[in-house]
VEXDODREN-711891 format. One line per 5 residues: number of its first residue (from 1); their letters; for each residue x, y, z of N, C-alpha, C, O, CB. Coordinates in steps of 0.1 Angstrom, whole numbers. Glycine has a CB too. Example, Ala and Ser with C-alpha at 12.3 -4.5 7.8 and 13.67 -1.06 7.14 Angstrom:
# residues 2
1> AS> 132,-57,78,123,-45,78,132,-33,78,142,-33,85,113,-45,90; 128,-22,71,137,-11,71,129,0,79,134,11,80,141,-6,57
END
This chain:
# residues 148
1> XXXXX> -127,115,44,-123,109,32,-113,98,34,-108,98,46,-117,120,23; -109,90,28,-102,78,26,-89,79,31,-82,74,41,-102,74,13; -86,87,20,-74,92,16,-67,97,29,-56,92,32,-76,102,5; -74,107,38,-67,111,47,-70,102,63,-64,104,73,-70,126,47; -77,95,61,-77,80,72,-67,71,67,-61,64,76,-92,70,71
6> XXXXX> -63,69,57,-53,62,53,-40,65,57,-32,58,63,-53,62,42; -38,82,53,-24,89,49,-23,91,65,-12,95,69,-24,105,37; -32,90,75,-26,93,91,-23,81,97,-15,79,105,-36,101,102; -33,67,90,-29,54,96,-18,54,94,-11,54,104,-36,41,92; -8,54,79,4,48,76,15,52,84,18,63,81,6,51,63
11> XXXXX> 22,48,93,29,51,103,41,54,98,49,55,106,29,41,113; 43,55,90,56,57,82,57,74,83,46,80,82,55,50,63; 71,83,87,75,95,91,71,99,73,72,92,63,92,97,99; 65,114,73,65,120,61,84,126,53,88,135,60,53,133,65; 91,122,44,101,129,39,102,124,24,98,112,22,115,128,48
16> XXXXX> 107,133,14,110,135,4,120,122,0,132,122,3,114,149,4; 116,113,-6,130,104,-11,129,99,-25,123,89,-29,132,89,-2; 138,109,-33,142,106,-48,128,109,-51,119,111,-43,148,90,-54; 127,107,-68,116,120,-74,101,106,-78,90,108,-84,126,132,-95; 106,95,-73,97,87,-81,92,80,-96,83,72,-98,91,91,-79
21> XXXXX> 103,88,-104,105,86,-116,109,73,-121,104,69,-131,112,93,-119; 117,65,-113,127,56,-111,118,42,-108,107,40,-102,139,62,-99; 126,33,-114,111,19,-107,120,17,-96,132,19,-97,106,-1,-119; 111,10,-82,118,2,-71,111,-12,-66,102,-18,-71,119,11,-59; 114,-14,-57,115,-20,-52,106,-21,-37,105,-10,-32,124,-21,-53
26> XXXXX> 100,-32,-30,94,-27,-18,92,-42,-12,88,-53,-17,80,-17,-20; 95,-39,-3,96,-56,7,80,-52,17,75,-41,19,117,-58,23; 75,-64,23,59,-64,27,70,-77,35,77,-85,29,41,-67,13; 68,-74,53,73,-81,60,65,-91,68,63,-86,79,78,-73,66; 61,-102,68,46,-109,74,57,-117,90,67,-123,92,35,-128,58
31> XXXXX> 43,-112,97,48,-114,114,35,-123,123,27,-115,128,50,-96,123; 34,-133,124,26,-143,129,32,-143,146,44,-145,148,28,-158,119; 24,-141,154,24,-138,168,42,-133,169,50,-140,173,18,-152,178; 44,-121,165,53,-111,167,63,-123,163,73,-122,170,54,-104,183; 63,-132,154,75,-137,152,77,-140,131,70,-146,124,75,-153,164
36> XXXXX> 90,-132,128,90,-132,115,86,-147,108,91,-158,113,103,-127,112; 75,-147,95,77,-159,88,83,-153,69,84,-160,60,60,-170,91; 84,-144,70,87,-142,58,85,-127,51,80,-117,57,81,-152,52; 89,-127,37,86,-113,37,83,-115,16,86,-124,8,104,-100,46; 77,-106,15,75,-105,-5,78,-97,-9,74,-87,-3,64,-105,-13
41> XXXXX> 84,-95,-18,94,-86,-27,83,-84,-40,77,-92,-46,110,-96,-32; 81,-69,-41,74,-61,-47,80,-53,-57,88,-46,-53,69,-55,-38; 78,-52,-71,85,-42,-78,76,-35,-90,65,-40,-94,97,-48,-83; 80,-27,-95,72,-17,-104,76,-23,-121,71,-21,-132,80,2,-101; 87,-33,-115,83,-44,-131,73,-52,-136,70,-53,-148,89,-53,-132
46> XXXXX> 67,-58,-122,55,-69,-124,41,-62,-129,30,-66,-126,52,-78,-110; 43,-53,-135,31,-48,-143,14,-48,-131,3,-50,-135,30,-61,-159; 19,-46,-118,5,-45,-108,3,-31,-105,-4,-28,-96,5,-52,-94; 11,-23,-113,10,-7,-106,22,-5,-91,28,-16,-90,-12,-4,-100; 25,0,-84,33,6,-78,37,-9,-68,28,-17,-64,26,21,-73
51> XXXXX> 52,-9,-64,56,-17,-58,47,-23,-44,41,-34,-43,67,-11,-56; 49,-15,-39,37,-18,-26,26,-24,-32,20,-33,-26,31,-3,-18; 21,-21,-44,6,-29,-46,14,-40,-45,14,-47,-35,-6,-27,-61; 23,-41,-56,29,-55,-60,26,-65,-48,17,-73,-48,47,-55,-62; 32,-63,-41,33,-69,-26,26,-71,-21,25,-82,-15,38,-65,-18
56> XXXXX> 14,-60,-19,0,-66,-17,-11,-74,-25,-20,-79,-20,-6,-59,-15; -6,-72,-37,-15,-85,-45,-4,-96,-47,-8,-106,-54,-23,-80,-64; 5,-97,-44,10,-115,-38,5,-116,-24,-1,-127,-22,30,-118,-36; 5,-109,-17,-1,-111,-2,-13,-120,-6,-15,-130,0,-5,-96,6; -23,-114,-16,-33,-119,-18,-34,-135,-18,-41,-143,-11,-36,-114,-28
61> XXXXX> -23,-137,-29,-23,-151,-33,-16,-156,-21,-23,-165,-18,-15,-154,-46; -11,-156,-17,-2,-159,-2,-19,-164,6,-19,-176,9,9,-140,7; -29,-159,9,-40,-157,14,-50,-169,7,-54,-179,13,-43,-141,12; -52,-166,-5,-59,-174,-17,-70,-175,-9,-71,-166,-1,-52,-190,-24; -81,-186,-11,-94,-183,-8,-98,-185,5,-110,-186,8,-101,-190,-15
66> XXXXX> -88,-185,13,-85,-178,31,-84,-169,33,-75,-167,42,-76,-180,38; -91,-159,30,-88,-142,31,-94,-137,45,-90,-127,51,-96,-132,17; -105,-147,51,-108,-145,63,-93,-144,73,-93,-137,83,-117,-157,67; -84,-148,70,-71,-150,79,-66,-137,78,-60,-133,88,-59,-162,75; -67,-130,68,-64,-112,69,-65,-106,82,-77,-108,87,-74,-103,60
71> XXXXX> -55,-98,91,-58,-94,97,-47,-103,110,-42,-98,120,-73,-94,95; -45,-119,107,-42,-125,119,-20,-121,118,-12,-122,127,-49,-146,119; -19,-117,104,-8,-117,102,-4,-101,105,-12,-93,99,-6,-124,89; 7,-93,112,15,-85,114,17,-79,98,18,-89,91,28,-92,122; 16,-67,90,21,-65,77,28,-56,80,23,-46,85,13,-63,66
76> XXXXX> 43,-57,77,50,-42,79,63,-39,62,71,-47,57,61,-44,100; 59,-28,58,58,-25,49,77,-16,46,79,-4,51,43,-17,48; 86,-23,40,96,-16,34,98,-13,22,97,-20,12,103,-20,35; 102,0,23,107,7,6,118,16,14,118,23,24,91,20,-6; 130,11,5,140,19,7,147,29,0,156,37,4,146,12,10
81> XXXXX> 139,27,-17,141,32,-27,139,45,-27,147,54,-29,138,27,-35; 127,45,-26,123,62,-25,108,60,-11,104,52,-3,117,70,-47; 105,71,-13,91,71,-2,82,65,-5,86,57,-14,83,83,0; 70,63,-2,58,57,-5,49,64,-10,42,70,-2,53,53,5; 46,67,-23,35,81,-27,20,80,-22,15,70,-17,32,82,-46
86> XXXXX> 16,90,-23,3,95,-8,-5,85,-11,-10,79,-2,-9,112,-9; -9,77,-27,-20,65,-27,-18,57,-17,-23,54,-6,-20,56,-40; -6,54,-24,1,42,-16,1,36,-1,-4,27,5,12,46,-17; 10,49,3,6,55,19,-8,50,26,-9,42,35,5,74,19; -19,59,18,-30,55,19,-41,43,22,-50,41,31,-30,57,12
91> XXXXX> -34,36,12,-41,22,9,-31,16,22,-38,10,30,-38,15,-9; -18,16,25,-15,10,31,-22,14,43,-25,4,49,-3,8,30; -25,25,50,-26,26,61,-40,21,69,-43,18,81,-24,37,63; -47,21,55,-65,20,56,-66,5,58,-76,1,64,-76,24,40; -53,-5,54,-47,-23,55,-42,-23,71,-42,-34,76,-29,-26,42
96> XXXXX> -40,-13,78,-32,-14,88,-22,-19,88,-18,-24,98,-37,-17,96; -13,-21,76,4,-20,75,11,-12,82,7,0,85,9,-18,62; 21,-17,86,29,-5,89,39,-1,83,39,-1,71,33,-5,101; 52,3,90,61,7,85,75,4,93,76,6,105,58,19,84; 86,-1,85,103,2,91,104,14,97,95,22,99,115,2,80
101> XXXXX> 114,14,101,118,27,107,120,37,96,115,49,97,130,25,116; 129,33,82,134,35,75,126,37,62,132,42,52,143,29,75; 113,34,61,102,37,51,99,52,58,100,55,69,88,24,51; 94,61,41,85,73,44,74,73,36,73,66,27,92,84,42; 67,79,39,59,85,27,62,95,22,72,101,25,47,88,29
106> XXXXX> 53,101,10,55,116,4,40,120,2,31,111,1,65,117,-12; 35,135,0,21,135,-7,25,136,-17,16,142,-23,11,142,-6; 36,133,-25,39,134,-40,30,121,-47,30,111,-40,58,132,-44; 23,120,-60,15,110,-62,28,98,-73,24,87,-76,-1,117,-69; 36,101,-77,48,99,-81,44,86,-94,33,81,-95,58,96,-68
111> XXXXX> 57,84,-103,55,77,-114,53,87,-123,49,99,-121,46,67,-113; 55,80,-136,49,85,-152,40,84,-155,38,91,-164,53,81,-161; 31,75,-151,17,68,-157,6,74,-147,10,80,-137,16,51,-157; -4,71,-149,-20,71,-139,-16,61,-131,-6,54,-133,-36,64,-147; -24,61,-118,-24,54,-106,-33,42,-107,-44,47,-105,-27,61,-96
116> XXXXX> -33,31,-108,-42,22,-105,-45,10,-98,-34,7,-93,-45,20,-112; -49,4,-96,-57,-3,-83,-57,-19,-91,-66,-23,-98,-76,5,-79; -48,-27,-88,-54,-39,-95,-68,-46,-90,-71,-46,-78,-43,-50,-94; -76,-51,-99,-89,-54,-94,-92,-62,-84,-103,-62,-79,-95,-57,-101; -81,-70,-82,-83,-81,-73,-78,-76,-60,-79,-81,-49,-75,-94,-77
121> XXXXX> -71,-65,-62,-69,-61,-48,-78,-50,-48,-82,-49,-36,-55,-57,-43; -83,-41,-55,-91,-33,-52,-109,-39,-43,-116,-34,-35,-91,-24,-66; -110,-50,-50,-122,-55,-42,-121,-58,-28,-128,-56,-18,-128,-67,-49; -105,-66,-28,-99,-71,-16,-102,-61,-3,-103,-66,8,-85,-72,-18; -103,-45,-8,-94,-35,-3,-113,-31,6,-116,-29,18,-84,-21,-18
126> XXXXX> -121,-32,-6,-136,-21,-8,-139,-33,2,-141,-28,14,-148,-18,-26; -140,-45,2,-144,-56,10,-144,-57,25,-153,-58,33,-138,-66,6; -129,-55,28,-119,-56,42,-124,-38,46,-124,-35,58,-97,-59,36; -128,-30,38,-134,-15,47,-147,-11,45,-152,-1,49,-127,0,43; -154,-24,38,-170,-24,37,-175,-12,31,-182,-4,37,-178,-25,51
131> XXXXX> -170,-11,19,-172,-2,10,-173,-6,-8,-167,-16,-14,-161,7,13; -182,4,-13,-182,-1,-27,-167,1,-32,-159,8,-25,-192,8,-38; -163,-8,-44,-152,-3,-50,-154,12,-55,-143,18,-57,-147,-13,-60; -165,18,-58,-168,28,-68,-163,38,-52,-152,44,-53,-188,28,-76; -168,38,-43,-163,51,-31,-145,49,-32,-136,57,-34,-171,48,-10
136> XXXXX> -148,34,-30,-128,36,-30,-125,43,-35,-120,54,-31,-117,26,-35; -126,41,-49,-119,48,-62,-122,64,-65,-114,74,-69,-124,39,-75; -134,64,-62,-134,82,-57,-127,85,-50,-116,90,-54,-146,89,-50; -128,84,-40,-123,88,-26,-107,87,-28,-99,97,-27,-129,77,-13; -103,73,-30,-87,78,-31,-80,78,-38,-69,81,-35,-80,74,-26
141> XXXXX> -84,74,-53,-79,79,-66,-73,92,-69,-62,95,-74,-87,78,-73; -85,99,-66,-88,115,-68,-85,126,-58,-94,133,-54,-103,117,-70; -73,128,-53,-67,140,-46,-65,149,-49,-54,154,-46,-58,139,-42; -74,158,-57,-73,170,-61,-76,177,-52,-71,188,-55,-79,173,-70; -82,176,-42,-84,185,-29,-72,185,-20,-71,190,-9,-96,181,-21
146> XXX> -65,178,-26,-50,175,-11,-51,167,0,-62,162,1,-45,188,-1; -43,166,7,-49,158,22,-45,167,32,-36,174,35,-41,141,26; -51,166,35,-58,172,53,-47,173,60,-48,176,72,-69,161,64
END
């Protein structure tokens, strides 16, 4: 399943941080032959669903209709606010992002609302792991079985 190829890629240590209730914040670090060029600031205000997406659908546009170049850039993934919830985790790891020292995950799925996938990154996502968007969205939407 997705979900648990994801949740073991994400290199980020598993611990509990704050309940998820709360909006944050999340920095996406871009590293071009091991040398910093910048980083995007992600938040649960910009209406893309969870900070980390945030960051990864500017990444997008950062990319624009060069998306072949995916892949040449380093992505390393900060949240300092609270953990990374298991989607999240997920998706990042299936991206091969990584992690600060100081990022965690949780399998808590966290927030007030449903989880969702902006479309432009969800095709981004089904595209880059040669998959329908329809398996994505089974597969890692839906954790009612837990992860592995």
């Amino acid at each position: 399943m997705l979900i648990d190829e994801g949740w073991k890629a994400f290199s980020a240590d598993e611990q509990a941080l704050n309940d998820g209730e709360e909006s944050c914040v999340a920095k996406l670090h871009l590293y071009l032959n091991d040398s910093w060029v910048g980083a995007l600031i992600g938040s649960t205000r910009n209406n893309r669903g969870h900070a980390e997406m945030d960051t990864l659908f500017q990444y997008l546009g950062v990319l624009k209709e060069n998306k072949q170049v995916f892949g040449t850039h380093k992505l390393v993934m900060e949240c300092l606010d609270k953990a990374c919830c298991v989607k999240c985790a997920a998706i990042l790891g299936l991206l091969g992002v990584g992690a600060t020292s100081k990022t965690f995950k949780s399998k808590k799925t966290m927030g007030k609302t449903g989880y969702a996938i902006h479309p432009e990154l969800r095709t981004f996502i089904a595209k880059t792991k040669k998959i329908t968007e329809t398996k994505l969205c089974e597969e890692l939407l839906d954790i009612s079985g837990g992860i592995k």
